[in-house]
SETOR-379374 format. One record per residue (C-alpha): residue number from 1; y, z, x. Coordinates in steps of 0.2 Angstrom, whole numbers, plus 5000, padded with zeros to 4 digits. Each point is the difference from the previous one (the first is absolute). Layout:
# SETOR-379374
resi_v_w_u
NUM_Y_Z_X
...
END
This chain:
# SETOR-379374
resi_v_w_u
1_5421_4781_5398
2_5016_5008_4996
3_4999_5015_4987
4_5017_5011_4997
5_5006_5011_4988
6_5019_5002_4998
7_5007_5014_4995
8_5019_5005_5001
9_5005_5012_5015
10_5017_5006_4995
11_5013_4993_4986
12_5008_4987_5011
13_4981_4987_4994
14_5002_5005_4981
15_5019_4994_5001
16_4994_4985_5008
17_4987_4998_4987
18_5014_5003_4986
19_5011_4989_5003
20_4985_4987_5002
21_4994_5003_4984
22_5017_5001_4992
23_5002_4981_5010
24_4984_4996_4991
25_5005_5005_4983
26_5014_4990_5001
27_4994_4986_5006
28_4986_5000_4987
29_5014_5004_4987
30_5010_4985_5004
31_4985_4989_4998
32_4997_5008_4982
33_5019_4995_4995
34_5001_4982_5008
35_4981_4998_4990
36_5009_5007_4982
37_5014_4987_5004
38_4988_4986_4998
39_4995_5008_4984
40_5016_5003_4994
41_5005_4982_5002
42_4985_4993_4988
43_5004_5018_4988
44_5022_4993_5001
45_4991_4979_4994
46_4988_5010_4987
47_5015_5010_4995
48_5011_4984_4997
49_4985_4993_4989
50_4998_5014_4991
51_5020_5000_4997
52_4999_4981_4995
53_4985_5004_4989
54_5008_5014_4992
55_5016_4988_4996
56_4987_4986_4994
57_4991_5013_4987
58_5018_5001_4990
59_4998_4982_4995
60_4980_4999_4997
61_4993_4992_5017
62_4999_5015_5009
63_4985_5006_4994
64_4991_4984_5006
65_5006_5006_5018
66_4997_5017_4998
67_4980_5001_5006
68_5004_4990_5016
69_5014_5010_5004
70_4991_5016_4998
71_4985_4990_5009
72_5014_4999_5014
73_5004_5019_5000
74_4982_5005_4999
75_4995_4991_5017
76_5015_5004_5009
77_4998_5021_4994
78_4982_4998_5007
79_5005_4992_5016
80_5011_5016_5001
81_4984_5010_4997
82_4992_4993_5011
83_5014_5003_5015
84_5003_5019_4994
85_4982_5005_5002
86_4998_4994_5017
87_5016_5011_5003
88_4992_5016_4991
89_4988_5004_4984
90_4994_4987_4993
91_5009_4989_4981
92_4987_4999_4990
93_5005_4985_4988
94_4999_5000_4982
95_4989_4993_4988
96_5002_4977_4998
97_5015_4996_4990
98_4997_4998_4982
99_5002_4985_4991
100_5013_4994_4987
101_5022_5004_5001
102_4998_5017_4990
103_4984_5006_5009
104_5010_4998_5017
105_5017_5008_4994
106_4990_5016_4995
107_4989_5001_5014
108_5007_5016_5010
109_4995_4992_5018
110_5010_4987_4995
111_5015_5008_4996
112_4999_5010_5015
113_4997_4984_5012
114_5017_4992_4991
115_5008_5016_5004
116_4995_5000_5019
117_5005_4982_5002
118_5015_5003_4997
119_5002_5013_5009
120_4992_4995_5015
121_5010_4986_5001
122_5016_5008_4999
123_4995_5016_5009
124_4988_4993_5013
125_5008_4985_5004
126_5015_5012_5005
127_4989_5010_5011
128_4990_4985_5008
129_5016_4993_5004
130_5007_5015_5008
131_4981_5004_5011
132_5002_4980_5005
133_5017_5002_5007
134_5001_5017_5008
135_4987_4996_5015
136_5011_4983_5000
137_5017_5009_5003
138_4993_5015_5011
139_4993_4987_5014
140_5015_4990_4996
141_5012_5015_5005
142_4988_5009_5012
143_5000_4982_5012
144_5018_4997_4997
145_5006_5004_5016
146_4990_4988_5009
147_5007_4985_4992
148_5015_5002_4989
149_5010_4992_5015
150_4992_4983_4997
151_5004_5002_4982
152_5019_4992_4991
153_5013_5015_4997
154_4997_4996_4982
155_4982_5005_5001
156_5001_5014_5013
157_4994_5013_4985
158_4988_5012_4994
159_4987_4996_4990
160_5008_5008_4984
161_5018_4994_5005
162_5010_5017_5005
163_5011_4994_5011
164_5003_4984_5015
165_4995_5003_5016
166_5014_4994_5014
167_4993_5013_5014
168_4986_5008_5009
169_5003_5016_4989
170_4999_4992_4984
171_4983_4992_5005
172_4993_5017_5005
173_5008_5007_4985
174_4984_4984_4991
175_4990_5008_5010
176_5001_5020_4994
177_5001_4990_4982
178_4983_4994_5002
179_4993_5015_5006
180_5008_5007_4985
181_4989_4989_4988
182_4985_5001_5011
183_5001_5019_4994
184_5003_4996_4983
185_4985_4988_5000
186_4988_5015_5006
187_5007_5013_4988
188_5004_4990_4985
189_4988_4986_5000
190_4984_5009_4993
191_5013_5005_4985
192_5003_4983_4996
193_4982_4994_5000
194_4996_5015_4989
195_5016_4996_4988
196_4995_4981_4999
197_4982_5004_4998
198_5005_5015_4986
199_5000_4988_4983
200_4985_4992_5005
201_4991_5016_5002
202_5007_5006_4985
203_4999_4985_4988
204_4986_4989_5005
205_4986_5014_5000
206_4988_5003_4989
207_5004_5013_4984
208_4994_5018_5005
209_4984_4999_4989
210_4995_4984_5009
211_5000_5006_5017
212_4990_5017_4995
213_4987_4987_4993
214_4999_4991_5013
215_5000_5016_5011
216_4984_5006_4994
217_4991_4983_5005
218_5006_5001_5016
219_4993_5017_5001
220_4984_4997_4992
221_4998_4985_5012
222_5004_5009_5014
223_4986_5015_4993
224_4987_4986_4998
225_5005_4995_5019
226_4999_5016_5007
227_4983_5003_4991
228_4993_4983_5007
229_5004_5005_5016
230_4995_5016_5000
231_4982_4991_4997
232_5002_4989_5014
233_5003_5013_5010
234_4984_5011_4995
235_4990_4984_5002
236_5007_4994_5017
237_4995_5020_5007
238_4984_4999_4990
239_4996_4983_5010
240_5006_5006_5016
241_4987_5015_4999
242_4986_4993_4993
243_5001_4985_5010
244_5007_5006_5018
245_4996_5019_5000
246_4986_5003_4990
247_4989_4988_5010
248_5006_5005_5017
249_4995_5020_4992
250_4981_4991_4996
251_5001_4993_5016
252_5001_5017_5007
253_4987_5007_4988
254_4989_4985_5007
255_4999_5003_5018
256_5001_5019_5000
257_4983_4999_4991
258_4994_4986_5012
259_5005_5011_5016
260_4992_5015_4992
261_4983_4991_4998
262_5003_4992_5018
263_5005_5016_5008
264_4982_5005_5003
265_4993_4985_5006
266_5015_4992_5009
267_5015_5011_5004
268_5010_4988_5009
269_4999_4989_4985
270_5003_5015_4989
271_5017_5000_5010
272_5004_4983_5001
273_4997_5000_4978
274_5012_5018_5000
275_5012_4992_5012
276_5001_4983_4984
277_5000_5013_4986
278_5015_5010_5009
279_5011_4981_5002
280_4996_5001_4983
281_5006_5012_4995
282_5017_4997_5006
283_5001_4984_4993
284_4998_5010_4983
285_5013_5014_5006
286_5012_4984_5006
287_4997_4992_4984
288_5001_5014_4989
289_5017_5005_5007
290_5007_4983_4997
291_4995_5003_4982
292_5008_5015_5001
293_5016_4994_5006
294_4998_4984_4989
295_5004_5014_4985
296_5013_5009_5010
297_5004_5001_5016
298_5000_5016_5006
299_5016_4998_5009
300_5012_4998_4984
301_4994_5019_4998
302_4999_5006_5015
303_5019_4994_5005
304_5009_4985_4991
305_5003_4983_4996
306_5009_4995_5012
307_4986_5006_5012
308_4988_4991_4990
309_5008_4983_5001
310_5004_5002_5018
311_4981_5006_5003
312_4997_4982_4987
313_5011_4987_5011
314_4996_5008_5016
315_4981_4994_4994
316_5007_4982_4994
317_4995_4984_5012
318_5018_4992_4998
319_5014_5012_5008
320_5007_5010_4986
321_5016_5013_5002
322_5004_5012_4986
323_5015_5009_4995
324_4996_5012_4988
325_5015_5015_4992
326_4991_5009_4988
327_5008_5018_5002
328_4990_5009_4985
329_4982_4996_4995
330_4995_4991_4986
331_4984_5004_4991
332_4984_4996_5005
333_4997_4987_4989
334_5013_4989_5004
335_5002_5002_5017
336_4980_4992_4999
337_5005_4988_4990
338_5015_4995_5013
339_4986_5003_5016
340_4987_4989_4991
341_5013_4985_4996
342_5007_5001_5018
343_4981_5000_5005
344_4998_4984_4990
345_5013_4990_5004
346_4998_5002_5019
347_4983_4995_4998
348_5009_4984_4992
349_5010_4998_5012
350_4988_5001_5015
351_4986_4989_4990
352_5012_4985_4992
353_5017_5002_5006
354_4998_4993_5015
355_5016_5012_5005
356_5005_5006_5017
357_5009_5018_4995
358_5000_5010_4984
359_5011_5013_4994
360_4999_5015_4988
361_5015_5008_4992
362_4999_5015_4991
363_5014_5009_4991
364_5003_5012_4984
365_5015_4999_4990
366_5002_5007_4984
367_4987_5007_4995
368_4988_4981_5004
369_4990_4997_5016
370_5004_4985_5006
371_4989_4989_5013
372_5003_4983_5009
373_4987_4993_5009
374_5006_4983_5009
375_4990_4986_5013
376_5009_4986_5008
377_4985_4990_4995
378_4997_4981_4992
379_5003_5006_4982
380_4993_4995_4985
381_4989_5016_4994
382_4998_5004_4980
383_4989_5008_4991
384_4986_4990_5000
385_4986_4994_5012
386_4993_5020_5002
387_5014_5008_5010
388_5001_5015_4992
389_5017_4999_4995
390_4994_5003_4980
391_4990_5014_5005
392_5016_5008_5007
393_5011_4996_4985
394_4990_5008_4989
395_5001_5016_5009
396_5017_4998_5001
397_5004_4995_4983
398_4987_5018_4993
399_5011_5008_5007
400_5015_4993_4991
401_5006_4991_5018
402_5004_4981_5004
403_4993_4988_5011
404_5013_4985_5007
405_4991_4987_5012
406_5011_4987_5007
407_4991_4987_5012
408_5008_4981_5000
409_4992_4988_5008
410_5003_5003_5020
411_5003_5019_5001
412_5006_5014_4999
413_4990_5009_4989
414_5007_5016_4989
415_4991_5011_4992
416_5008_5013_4989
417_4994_5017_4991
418_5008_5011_4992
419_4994_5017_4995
420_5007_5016_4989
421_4997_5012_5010
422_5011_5013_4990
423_5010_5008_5014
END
């Protein structure tokens, strides 16, 4: 069993940890541009067909082309939905396109969808071409040195073509060039993924009033969730005392009035049914106390929740190791919430995962609790079959958090939870 709980000594680990997370972001950044090139390509074709259309409408047979070019638009605005909500809030998309050349042209969504095309083709091509190619020059310079040798005078370069490279200064001269635009990948990169992703976000949402709407069912939803499993809740502890505790408590009532009729006529038997009630009573004690914590543990109030996790994977069958930085408490509520979804998905893990380690990552960041738990298992968990994993989304979801779950076939498994914590 391996159990630890990192926290930073001094500054020199939360530099470290910067510039990892600063690495990360990039990186993730980079993946967002090179996935809106492949969008801006289709939007650059759609645009072109628009433009054709357009041209056609001036002699009459553009309108015949106009619903299947605005069909185009439509599917390729929704695949750009689709990859700008896996990147942040969700795009919710607009109602079906109306039928009929006059209905479409003064359809709002659809105006605003020909607008974004065209943008995004000429905008977000741009940038997916520059995130494609800067990771492309930057190994190209940083690795110069160890090959331009081999290479013909005419092609002893940089990657963006400054200047000929005759000698072993010049090659290192690459060299500090790469390093150059390995910095401006970290810096600048997430502001081109948010610059190509900005018209998306602004013109293929939903209007304001349609958002609000659809606002309200979430959080009546999400009400109706947290009532349901408020019931569960009072009905699993309700089974748990009536069928465990309470009979153990009869139990006791049983054989302290069987040992106070023998206690005349047979002590030792008298001793022998007190010794029977008192293991009873134990049980009770023991199963009353797993109630108890089955409600809240105890040790999320009496210290905190990395304690209570490292108390959790310290109990768990399959070693676990956790490394939790929570510097501020969150409130009670959610911090159950977080113990009880940890609690869950280790018994997962150590029931069907068929893992050999486990880990649990807990961090805050503006103003959101957020909790990894990760098995090296076989994979291929969902929410079905009675693993619990619904049971913890709808905890997390009443209080307006997420639940992501990724588990492909072979392993690993990642399960993600997201909490406001309001710190």
């Amino acid at each position: 069993m391996v159990v630890t709980q990192d926290r930073p000594a001094d500054a020199r680990p939360g530099r470290r940890r910067a510039v990892a997370v600063r690495a990360r972001t990039a990186l993730d950044a980079l993946e967002h541009l090179v996935g809106g090139l492949g969008t801006a390509l289709l939007a650059l074709l759609a645009a072109l067909w628009l433009a054709l259309t357009t041209a056609a409408c001036l002699v009459g047979a553009g309108l015949w082309l106009l619903p299947s070019a605005l069909h185009a638009v439509r599917a390729i605005a929704d695949r750009e939905r689709g990859r700008l909500s896996r990147w942040g809030p969700e795009i919710v998309g607009p109602a079906p396109l109306p039928d009929g050349p006059r209905a479409l042209l003064a359809d709002r969504a659809v105006r605003r969808e020909a607008r974004w095309v065209v943008t995004h083709a000429l905008l977000g091509l741009f940038l997916g071409l520059v995130g494609a190619t800067l990771p492309l020059s930057a190994a190209h310079d940083l690795t110069f040195p160890l090959y331009w040798t081999a290479l013909p005078e005419s092609e002893a370069a940089s990657a963006v073509g400054w200047w000929t490279v005759r000698d072993w200064p010049g090659a290192l001269a690459v060299a500090v060039t790469g390093v150059a635009l390995a910095g401006v990948i970290l810096v600048g990169a997430p502001a081109l993924a948010r610059l190509q992703a900005w018209p998306g976000r602004r013109l293929l949402g939903p209007d304001p009033g349609t958002d609000l709407a659809l606002r309200v069912a979430e959080l009546t939803a999400t009400r109706a969730a947290a009532l349901d499993a408020h019931v569960a809740e009072l009905r699993r502890v309700e089974r748990a005392l009536h069928d465990g505790t309470q009979n153990r408590i009869v139990a006791v009532t049983v054989l302290l009035g069987a040992a106070r009729r023998a206690l005349a006529r047979d002590p030792e038997e008298a001793a022998a049914v007190l010794d029977r009630a008192q293991d009873a009573a134990e049980q009770a004690l023991t199963e009353l106390r797993a109630v108890v914590r089955g409600i809240l543990p105890p040790v999320l109030a009496d210290r905190s929740l990395a304690d209570a996790l490292t108390a959790l994977a310290a109990g768990c069958p399959v070693p676990c190791r956790v490394d939790a930085d929570v510097p501020a408490r969150c409130p009670a509520s959610v911090e159950a919430t977080a113990y009880f979804a940890v609690a869950e998905a280790l018994t997962n893990i150590a029931r069907h995962s068929g893992a050999g380690e486990a880990r649990v990552t807990v961090r805050t960041d503006g103003g959101r609790l957020h909790v990894e738990v990760r098995d090296d298992g076989h994979g291929g968990a969902g929410e079905h079959g009675g693993t619990g994993l619904t049971g913890i989304r709808r905890r997390v979801e009443a209080h307006d958090g997420t639940l992501e779950l990724a588990s492909p076939p072979g392993g690993p498994t990642t399960l993600k939870v997201t909490l406001p914590c309001g710190s």
